[in-house]
C-alpha positions as CSV (number, residue, x, y, z in Angstrom):
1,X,25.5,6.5,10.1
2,X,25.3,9.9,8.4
3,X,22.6,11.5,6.9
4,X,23.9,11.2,3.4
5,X,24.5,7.4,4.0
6,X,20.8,6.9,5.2
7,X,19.2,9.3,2.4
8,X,21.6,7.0,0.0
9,X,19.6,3.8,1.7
10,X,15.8,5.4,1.5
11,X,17.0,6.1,-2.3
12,X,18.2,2.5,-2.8
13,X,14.8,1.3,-1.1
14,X,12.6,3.3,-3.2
15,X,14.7,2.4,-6.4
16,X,13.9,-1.5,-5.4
17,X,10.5,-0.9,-4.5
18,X,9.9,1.0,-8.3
19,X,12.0,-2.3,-10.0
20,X,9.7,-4.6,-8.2
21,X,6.7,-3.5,-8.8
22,X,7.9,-2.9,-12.9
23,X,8.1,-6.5,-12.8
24,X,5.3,-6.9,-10.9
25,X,3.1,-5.1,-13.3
26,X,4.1,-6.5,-16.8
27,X,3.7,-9.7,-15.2
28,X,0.2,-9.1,-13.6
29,X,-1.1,-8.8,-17.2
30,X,-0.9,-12.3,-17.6
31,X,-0.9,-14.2,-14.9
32,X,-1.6,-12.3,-11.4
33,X,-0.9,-15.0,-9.1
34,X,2.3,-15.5,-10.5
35,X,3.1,-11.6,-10.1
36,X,1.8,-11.2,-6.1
37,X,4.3,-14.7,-5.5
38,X,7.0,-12.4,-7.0
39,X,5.8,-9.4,-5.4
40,X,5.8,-11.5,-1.8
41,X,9.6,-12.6,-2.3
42,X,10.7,-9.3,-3.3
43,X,9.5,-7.7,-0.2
44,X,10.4,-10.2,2.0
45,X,13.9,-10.4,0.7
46,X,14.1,-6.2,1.1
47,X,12.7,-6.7,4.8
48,X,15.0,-9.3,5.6
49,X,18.2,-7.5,4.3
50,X,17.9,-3.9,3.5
51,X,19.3,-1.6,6.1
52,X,16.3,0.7,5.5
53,X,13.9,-2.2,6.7
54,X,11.0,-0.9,9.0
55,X,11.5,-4.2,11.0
56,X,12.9,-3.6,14.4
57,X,16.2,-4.8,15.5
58,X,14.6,-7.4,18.1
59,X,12.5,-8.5,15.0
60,X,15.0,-9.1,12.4
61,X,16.6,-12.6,13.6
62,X,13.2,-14.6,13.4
63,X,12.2,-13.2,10.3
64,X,10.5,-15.7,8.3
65,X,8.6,-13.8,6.1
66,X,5.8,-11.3,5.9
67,X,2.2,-13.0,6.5
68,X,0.9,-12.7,3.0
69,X,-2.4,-14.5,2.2
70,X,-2.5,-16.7,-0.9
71,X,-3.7,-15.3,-3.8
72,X,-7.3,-15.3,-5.0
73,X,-8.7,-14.2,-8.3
74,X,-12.0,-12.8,-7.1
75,X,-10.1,-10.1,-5.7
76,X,-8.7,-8.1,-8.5
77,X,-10.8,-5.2,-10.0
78,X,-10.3,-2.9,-12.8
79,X,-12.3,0.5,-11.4
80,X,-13.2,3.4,-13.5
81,X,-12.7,6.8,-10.8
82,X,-15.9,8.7,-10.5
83,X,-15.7,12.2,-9.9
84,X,-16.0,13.0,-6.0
85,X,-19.3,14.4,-4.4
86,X,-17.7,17.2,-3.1
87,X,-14.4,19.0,-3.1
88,X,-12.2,17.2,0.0
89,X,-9.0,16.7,1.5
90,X,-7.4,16.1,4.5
91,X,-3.6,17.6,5.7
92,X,-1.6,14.5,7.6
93,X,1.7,15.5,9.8
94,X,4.7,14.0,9.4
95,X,6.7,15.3,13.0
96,X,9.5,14.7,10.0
97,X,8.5,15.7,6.8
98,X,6.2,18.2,7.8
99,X,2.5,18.3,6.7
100,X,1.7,16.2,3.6
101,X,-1.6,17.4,1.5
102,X,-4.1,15.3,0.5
103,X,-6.7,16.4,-2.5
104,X,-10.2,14.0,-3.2
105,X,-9.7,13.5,-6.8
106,X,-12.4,10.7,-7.0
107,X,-14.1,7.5,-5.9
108,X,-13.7,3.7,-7.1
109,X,-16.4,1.8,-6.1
110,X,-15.7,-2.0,-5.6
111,X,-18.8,-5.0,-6.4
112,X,-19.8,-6.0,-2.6
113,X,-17.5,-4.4,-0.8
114,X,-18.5,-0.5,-1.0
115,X,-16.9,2.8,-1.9
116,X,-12.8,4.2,-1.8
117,X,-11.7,7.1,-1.9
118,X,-9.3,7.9,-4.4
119,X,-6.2,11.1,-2.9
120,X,-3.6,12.7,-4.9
121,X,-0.5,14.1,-3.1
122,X,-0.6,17.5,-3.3
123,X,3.0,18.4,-2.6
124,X,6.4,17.4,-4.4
125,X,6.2,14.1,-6.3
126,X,2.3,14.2,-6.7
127,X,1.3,10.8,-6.5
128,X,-2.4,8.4,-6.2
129,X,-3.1,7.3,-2.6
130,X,-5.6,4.6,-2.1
131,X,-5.3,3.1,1.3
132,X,-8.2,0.6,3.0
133,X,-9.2,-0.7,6.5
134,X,-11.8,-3.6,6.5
135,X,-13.6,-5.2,9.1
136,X,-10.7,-7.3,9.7
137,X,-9.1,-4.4,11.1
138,X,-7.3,-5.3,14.9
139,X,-8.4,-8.8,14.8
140,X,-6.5,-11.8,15.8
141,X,-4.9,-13.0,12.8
142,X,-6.6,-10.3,10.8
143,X,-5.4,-6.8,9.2
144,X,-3.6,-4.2,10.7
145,X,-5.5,-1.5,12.6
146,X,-4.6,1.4,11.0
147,X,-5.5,-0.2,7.7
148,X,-3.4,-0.8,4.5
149,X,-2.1,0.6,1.1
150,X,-3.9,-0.3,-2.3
151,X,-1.6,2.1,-4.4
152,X,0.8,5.1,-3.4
153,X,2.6,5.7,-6.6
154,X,4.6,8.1,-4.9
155,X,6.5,5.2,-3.4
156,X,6.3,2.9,-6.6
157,X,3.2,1.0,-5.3
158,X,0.6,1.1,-8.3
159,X,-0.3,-2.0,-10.2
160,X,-1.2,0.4,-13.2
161,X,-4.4,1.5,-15.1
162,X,-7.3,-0.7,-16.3
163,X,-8.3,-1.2,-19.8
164,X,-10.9,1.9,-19.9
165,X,-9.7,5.0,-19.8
166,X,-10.1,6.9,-16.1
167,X,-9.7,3.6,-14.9
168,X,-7.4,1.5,-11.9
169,X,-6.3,-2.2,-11.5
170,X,-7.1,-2.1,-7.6
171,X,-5.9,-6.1,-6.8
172,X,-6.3,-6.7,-2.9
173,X,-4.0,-9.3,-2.9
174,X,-1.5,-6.7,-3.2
175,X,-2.5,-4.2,-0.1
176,X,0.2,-4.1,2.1
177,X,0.8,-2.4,5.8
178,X,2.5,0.7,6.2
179,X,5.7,0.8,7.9
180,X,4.4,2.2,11.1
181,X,2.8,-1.6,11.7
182,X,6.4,-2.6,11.7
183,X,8.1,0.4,13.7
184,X,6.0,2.8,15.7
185,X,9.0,5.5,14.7
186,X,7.2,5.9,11.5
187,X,4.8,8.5,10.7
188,X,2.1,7.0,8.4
189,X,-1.2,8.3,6.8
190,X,-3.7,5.3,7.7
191,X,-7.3,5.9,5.9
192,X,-9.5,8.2,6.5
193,X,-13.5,7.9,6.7
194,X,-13.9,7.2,2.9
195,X,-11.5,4.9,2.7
196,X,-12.9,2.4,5.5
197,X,-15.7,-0.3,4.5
198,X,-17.4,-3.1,6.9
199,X,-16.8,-6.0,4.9
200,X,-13.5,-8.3,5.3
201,X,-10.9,-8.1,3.0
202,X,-9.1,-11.6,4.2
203,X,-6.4,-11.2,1.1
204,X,-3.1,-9.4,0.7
205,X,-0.9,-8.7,3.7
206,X,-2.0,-9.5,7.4
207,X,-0.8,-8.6,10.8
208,X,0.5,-11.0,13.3
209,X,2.2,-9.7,16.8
């Protein structure tokens, strides 16, 4: 494969990824359960037959589908961003894309379950960046290690704003792992200190290997 052909595939991936969660997202205004079962097909259809999916060869034949956790109401949130403490960011590197920026731009605190913090790319694209690792983290049958994605617009992953102004529909039924839980090739930004809480998040996408 040439490089065009393969930066032609991460193209048609990302354009799938922004039509899916389009749909997602009108959807999810009024009736959320209806929108993750669409969001859970869509993916599962792009890992299953996408050439740009982060599955492994070996792990392509027996894929069944992703292990996504049924959908419960008690886990959506719309989150108003509080200004951060502090100026903050961290730099991540890529070994491929360089170093990536990262810039605190705010906190969204969540009933129970503690406070996020809330990143904006600060390179090319811009972008939010929520990710979160919970206490199921590198349990049996639990979350992946590394944690998971709430939002990064960048990549089309943002369930949109809430109904207040400064505000975020953060829905943990949709958090999903990055693709370095898939392929250890990839290079991915897992959370930082701010973005790690003690309680278990049991919903959205889990990790079985």
């Amino acid at each position: 494969m040439t490089r065009a052909e393969s930066a032609i595939q991460v193209a048609d991936w990302r354009q799938r990824v922004f039509a899916l969660y389009d749909e997602v997202r009108v959807l999810s205004l009024v009736n959320p359960e209806a929108a993750h079962g669409v969001w859970r097909d869509g993916r599962d259809e792009l890992f299953r037959t996408h050439p740009q999916t982060p599955l492994l060869a070996d792990d392509r034949p027996g894929f069944t589908g992703l292990p996504v956790a049924p959908y419960d109401p008690a886990w959506r949130f719309e989150v108003e961003i509080t200004a951060p403490d502090a100026p903050g960011g961290f730099d991540f590197e890529t070994g491929t894309d360089g170093v990536v920026p990262f810039e605190l731009v705010g906190h969204a605190s969540i009933p129970e379950l503690g406070r996020l913090d809330v990143w904006r790319l600060r390179s090319y694209g811009g972008g939010l960046f929520i990710p979160v690792r919970d206490g199921l983290a590198g349990t049996t049958g639990g979350t992946y290690g590394g944690g998971r994605y709430l939002i990064d617009s960048i990549k089309g992953a943002h369930l949109g704003t809430g109904g207040t102004p400064g505000s975020l529909v953060l829905d943990f039924n949709f958090a999903y792992n990055p693709s370095c839980a898939y392929d250890p090739a990839w290079a991915c930004p897992l959370a930082p200190l701010g973005n790690r809480v003690s309680g278990n998040i049991p919903v959205g996408e889990l990790y079985v290997r």
